[in-house]
C-alpha positions in Angstrom: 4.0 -20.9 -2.9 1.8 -19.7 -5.5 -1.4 -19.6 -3.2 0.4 -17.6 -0.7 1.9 -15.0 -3.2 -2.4 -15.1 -4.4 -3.2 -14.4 -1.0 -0.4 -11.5 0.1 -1.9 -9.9 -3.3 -5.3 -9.8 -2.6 -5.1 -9.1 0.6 -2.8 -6.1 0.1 -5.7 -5.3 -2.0 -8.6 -5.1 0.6 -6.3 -3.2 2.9 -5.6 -1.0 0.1 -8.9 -0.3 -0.7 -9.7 0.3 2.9 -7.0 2.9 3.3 -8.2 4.8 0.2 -11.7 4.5 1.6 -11.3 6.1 5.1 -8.7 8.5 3.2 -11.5 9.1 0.3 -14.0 10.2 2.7 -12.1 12.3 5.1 -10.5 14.5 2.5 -13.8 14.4 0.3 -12.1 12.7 -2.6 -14.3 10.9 -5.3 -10.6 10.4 -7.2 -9.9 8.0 -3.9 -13.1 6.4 -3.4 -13.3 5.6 -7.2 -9.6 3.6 -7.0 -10.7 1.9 -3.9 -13.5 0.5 -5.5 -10.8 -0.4 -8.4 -8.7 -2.3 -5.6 -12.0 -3.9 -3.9 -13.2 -5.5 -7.7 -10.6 -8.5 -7.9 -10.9 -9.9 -4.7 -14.8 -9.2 -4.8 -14.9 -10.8 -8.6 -13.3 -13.7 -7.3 -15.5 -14.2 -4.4 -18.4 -13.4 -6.7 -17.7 -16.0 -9.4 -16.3 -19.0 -7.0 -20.0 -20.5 -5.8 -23.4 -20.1 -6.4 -24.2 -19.0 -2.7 -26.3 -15.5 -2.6 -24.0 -14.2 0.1 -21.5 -15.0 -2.3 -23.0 -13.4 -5.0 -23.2 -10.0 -2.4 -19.6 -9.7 -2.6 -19.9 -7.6 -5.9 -22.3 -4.8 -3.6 -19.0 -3.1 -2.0 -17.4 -2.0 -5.2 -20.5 -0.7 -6.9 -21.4 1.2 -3.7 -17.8 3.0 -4.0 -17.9 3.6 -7.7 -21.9 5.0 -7.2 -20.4 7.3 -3.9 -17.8 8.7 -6.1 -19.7 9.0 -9.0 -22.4 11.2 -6.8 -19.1 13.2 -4.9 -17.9 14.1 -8.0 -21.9 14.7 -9.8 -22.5 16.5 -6.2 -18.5 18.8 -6.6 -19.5 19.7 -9.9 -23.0 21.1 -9.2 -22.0 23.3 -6.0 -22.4 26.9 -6.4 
């Protein structure tokens, strides 16, 4: 029972992090695409620390690519005239 309950929780966590993507980007939002890349870390951590495969190892590339994109939406907000 405990790896299922694991499983419903980290997949409600992708799914989360994909609606906050798609809704990050369509109403320009760094506030959403910083939280999805929030959601995305656990399940990517624990991809990223159970083997020692490099495709494995990419698994941490989709949250920093969300925190860098709302980092640069919010640097890119800011400095709009």
């Amino acid at each position: 029972m405990g790896l299922f309950l694991a499983g419903i929780v980290l997949w409600s966590l992708v799914i989360l992090s994909a609606v906050l993507l798609i809704m990050g980007i369509w109403k320009k939002s760094w506030q959403a695409l910083a939280l999805s890349g929030v959601a995305l870390l656990l399940p990517s951590l624990l991809i990223f620390m159970g083997d020692d495969g490099l495709w494995f190892k990419m698994a941490i590339v989709p949250p920093i690519l969300l925190f860098a994109g709302a980092f640069y939406m919010r640097y890119k907000m800011s400095h709009t005239f």
